[in-house]
C-alpha positions in Angstrom: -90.9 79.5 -5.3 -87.5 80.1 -6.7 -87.7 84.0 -6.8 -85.1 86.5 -6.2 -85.1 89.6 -4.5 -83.0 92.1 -7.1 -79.9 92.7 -5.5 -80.3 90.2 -3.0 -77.2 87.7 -4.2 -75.1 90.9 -4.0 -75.8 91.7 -0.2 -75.4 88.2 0.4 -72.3 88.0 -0.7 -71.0 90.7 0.6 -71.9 89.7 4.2 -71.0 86.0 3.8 -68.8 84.8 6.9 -69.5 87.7 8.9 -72.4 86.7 10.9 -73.2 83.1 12.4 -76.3 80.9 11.0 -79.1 81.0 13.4 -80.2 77.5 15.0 -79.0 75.0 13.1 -79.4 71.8 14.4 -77.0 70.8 16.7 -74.3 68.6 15.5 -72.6 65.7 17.0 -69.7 66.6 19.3 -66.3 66.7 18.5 -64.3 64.1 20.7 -61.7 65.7 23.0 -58.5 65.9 21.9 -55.7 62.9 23.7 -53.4 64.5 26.4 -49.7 64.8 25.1 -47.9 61.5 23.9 -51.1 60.1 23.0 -51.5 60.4 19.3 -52.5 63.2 16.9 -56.0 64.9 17.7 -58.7 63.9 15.4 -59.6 66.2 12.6 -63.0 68.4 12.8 -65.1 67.1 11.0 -65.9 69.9 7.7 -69.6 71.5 7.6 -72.6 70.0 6.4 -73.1 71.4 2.7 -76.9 71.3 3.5 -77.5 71.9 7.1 -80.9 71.8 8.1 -81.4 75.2 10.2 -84.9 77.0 11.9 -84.5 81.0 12.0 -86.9 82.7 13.3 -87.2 86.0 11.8 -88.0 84.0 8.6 -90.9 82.7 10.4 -91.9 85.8 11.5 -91.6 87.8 8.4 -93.4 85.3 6.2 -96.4 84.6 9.1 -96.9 88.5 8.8 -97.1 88.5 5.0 -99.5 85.0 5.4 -101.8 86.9 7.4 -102.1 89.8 5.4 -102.7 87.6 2.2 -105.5 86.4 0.0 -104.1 83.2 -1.0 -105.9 81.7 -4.1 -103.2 80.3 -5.8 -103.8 76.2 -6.7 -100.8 75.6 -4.5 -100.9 78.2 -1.9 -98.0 80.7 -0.9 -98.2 79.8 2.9 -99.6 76.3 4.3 -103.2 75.5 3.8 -105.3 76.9 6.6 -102.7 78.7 7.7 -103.9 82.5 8.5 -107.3 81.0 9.6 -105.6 78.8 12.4 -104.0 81.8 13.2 -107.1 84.2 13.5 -108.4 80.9 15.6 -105.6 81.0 18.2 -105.9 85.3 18.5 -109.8 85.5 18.9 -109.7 82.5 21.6 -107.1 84.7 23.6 -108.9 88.1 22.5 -105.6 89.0 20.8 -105.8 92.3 18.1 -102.4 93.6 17.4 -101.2 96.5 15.6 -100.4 94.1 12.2 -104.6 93.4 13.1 -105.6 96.3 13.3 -104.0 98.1 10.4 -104.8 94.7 8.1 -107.6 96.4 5.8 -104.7 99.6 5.1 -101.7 97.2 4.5 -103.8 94.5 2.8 -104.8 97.3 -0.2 -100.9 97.8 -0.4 -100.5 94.0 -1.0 -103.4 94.0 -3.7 -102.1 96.7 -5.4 -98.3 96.0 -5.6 -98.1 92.5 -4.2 -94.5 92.9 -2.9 -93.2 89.2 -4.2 -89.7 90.3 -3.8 -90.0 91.2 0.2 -90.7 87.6 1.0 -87.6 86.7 0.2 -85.4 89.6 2.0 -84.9 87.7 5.3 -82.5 85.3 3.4 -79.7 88.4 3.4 -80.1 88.5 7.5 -78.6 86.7 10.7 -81.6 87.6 12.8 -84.5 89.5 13.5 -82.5 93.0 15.0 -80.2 93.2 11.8 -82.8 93.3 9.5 -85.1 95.5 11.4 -82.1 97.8 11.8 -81.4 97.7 8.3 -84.7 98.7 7.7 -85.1 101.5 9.8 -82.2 102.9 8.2 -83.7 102.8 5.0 -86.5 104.5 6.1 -84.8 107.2 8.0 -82.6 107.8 4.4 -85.3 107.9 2.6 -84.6 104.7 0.4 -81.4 106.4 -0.6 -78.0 104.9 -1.0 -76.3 108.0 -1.5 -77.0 108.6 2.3 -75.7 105.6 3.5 -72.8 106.1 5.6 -70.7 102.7 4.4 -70.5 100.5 1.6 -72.3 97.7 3.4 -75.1 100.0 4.3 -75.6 101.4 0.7 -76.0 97.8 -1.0 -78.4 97.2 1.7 -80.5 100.3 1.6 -80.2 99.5 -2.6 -81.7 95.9 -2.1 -84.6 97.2 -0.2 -85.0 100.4 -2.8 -85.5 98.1 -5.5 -88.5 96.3 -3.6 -90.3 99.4 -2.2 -89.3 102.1 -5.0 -91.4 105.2 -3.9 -92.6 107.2 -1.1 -95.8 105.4 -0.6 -94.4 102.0 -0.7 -91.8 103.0 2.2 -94.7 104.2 4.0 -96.4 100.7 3.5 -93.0 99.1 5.2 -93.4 101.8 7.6 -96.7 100.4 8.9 -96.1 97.1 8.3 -92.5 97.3 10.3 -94.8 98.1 13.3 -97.1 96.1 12.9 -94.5 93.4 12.9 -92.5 94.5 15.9 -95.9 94.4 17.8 -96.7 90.6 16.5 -93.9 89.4 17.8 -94.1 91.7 20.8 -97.5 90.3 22.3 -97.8 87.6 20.3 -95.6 85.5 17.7 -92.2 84.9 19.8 -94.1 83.1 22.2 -95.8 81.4 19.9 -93.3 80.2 17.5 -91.3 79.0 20.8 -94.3 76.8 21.6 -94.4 75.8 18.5 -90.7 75.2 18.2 -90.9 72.8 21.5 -93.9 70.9 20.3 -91.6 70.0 17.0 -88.3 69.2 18.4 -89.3 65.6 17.6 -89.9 66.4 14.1 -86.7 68.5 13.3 -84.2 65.5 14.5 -86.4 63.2 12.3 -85.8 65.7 9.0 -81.9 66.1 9.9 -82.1 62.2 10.4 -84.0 61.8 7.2 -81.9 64.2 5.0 -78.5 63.8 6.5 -78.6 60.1 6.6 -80.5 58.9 3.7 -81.7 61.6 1.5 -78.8 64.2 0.8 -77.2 62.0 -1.4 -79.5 61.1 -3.5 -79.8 64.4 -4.1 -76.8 65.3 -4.5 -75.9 64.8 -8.4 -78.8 67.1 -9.1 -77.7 69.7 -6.7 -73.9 69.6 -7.7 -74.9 69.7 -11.5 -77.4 72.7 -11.1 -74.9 74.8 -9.2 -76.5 74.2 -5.3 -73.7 72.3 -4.0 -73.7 74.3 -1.0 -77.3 75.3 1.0 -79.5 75.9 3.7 -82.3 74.1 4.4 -84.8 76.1 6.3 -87.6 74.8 8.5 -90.5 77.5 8.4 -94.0 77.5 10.0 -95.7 79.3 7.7 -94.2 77.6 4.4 -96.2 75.0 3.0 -95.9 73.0 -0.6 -94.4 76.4 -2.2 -91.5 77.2 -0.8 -89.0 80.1 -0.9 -85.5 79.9 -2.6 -82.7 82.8 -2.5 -79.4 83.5 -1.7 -78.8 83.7 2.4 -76.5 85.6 4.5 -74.1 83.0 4.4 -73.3 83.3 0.8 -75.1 79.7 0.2 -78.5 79.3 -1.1 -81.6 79.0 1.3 -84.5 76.9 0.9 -87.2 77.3 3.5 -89.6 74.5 2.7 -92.6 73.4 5.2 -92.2 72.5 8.7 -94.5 69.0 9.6 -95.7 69.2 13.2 -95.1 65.5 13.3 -92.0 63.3 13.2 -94.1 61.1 10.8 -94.4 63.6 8.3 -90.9 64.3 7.9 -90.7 63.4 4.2 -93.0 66.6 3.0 -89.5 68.4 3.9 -88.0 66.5 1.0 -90.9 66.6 -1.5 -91.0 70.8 -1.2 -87.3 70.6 -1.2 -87.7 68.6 -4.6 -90.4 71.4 -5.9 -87.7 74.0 -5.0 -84.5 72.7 -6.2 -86.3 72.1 -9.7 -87.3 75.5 -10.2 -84.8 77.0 -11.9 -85.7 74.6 -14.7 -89.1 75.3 -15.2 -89.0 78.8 -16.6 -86.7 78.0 -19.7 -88.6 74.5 -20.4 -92.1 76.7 -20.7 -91.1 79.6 -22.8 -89.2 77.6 -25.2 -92.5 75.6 -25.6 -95.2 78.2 -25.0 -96.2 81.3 -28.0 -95.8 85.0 -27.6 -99.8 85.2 -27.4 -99.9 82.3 -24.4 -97.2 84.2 -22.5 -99.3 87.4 -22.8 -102.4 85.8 -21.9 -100.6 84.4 -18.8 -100.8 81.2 -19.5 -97.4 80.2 -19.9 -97.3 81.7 -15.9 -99.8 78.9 -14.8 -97.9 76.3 -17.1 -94.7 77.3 -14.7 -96.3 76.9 -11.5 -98.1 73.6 -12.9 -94.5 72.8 -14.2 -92.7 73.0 -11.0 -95.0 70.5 -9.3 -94.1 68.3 -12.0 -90.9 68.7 -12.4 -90.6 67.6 -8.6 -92.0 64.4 -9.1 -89.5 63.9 -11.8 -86.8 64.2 -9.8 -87.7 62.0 -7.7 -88.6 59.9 -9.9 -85.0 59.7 -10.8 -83.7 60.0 -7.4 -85.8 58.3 -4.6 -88.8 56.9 -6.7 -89.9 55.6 -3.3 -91.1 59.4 -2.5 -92.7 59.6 -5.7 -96.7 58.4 -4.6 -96.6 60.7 -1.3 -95.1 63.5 -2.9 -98.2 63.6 -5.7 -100.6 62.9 -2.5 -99.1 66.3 -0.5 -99.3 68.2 -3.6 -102.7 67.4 -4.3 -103.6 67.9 -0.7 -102.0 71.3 -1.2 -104.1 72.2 -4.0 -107.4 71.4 -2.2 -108.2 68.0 -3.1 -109.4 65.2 -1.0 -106.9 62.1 -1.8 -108.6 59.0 0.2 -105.8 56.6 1.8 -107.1 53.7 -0.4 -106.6 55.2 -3.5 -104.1 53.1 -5.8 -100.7 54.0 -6.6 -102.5 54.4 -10.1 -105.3 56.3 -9.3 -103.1 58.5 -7.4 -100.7 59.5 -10.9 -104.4 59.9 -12.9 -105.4 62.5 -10.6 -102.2 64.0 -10.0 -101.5 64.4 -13.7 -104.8 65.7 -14.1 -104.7 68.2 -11.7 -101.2 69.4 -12.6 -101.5 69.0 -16.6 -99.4 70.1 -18.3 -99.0 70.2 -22.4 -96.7 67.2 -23.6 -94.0 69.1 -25.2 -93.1 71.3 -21.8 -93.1 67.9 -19.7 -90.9 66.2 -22.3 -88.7 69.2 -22.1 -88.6 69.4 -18.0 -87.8 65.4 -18.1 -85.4 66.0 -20.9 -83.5 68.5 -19.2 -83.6 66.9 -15.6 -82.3 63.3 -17.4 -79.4 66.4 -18.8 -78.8 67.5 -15.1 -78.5 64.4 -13.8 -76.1 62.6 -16.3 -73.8 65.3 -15.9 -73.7 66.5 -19.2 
C-alpha cells in the first residue's frame, strides 16, 4: 500500500540523522585496523542503500490496528488469519486487555473514519517511547501546533492533526493509545520477542536473499523511480499488502510480510515487488478509466487489482524466476486454494483471472514499467 500520511515526508525529513535505525540486521564486522608501520587501515565499508531492518513499534502499532479491523479486502491489509490466530493465542492464556475490552467502542471509530493515514505514522519514529511521547503531547495540546513549544514538536503535533482532525477523533487515539500501551504491557512485547527468536532463521535467509542476489536486480527500477535509498522492514502483521512511506531516516520504508520459515523467504521479495510498483498504478488507471468509473469506485478496485499486477510485471522483467510463486502467494492472499500440481500455465489463467484487469490499463502499467526500466 503505497500511502502517505500528509505531512509525513516533512517530519521525516526533518528528523533524518538524528536518531539511530532500530534492529537492523547485523552487518559483517569491520576488520581491525594494522598496528603502526603496517599499511593504511581498510576503509568502512558505506551503508547498505536497502538494509533489511525489524522495528518493533511498527509491529505493534499495525497488530493493534489488525485486531481492531474487519478485513474484507481481496488482498487483505494484515496477513490472512491474522487477528483470529491472535484471539486463539489470548483465549488459550485467558488474556482480555484494555485494546479487548474497549474493541466494540474503538472498532465504530475505525468503521466510521477508517484512519488509513495512522498506519503509516510509525515510519516518522525511532521507537516505540518517541512516538508515544509525541503523541501524548498532542493530546495534552489539544492537536494544536501553535502550542508546541519547538519547531520539531509543531511539525509533529501537525502530522498527527492532519490524521485525527477533531475532538472526537483525539479522543479515539486517546483510547486506543491505552489500549496499546496495555497490549504490549501484558501481552505483545513478549510475544513479538518469541516470535522474533522463532524467525531468526528466516531474517538471515531474507538479508541473504536480498543482499546477495536480489537487490540488484532491483536496482534499475528502484534508481529510475526515485527509491535509490530504503528500508526494508520485516513486520508480523503485514501480509501481501504492504505499507510504503517516508521513515525517520529520511529514506523510504517498506514493511512487507515477515515468513516464519527460512523457506519462505522469497514472499519478502514478491510484496516488496507489489510495493515498489505502486506509485505506478494510480496514474496508469485514471488515464485509462472514465469520470463515471472513478465515481462508481471502480477505477479504486482497478488500482488495487493493478498493483498485483504490476508486481508480476516487474518481475517479470527483473527475476522472471519469482514470477510463478509470486502469482501463487497472491492468489493465496486473496483466498484461493492454488494445488502444488497446478502448471506454470494454469497458475497465470487463474491468476489473470482473479486479478483482471481491462487491457488498456495493463498495457499502460507494462508500458510504463518497460519506461522505468530502460531509463528513459
Amino acid at each position: 500500500m503505497a500511502f502517505v500520511a500528509l505531512g509525513l515526508a516533512v517530519v521525516a525529513g526533518a528528523c533524518a540523522g538524528t536518531r539511530t535505525a532500530a534492529s537492523p540486521v547485523p552487518a559483517a564486522p569491520v576488520p581491525a585496523a594494522p598496528a603502526a608501520g603496517g599499511g593504511a587501515a581498510p576503509e568502512t565499508p558505506p551503508p547498505l542503500r536497502w538494509p533489511v531492518k525489524t522495528m518493533p513499534h511498527v509491529d505493534l502499532w499495525l497488530h493493534a490496528f489488525a485486531v481492531l479491523s474487519e478485513d474484507s479486502a481481496t488482498v487483505p491489509l494484515y496477513r490472512r488469519g491474522y487477528r483470529d490466530s491472535i484471539t486463539v493465542v489470548k483465549n488459550q492464556r485467558n488474556l482480555l486487555t484494555a485494546l479487548d475490552a474497549n474493541r466494540a467502542t474503538l472498532e465504530k471509530g475505525l468503521q466510521r473514519t477508517g484512519y488509513l493515514n495512522a498506519q503509516f505514522l510509525p515510519f516518522a519514529f525511532a521507537n516505540w517511547e518517541e512516538m508515544r511521547a509525541t503523541i501524548e503531547q498532542f493530546l495534552q495540546l489539544s492537536g494544536d501546533p501553535r502550542r508546541a513549544p519547538t519547531r520539531e514538536a509543531a511539525m509533529r503535533v501537525q502530522m498527527l492533526a492532519s490524521v485525527f482532525t477533531t475532538a472526537a477523533d483525539r479522543e479515539w487515539l486517546r483510547l486506543f493509545l491505552a489500549g496499546v500501551q496495555d497490549e504490549a504491557a501484558r501481552f505483545f512485547t513478549g510475544e513479538h520477542h518469541r516470535l522474533v527468536r522463532e524467525r531468526a532463521g528466516t531474517i538471515t535467509a531474507v538479508d541473504s536473499l536480498w543482499q546477495q542476489v536480489y537487490r540488484t536486480k532491483f536496482e534499475r527500477f528502484l534508481n529510475n523511480t526515485s527509491q535509490r535509498q530504503g528500508d526494508l522492514v520485516l513486520s508480523l502483521p503485514i501480509g501481501g499488502e504492504g505499507r510504503t512511506g517516508p521513515g525517520f531516516t529520511g529514506r523510504a520504508m517498506v514493511a512487507v510480510t515477515w515468513p516464519a520459515r527460512a523457506g519462505d523467504a522469497a514472499q519478502v521479495l514478491y510484496v516488496l515487488a507489489h510495493e515498489v510498483t505502486g506509485n505506478l498504478v494510480g496514474p496508469a488507471v485514471a488515464d485509462n478509466t472514465t469520470p463515471a468509473e472513478q465515481r462508481a469506485g471502480t477505477a479504486d478496485r482497478f488500482v488495487a487489482t493493478g498493483q498485483v499486477q504490476a508486481g508480476a510485471v516487474l518481475l517479470a522483467r527483473v527475476a522472471p524466476e519469482l514470477v510463478v510463486g509470486y502469482q501463487r502467494y497472491y492468489l493465496t492472499q486473496a483466498g484461493m486454494r492454488v494445488s502444488a500440481s497446478s502448471s506454470e500455465a494454469e497458475t497465470v489463467a487463474m491468476f489473470d483471472k482473479r486479478f483482471a484487469l481491462p487491457a488498456v490499463i495493463r498495457s499502460a502499467l507494462v508500458r510504463q514499467i518497460d519506461i522505468v526500466l530502460s531509463g528513459i
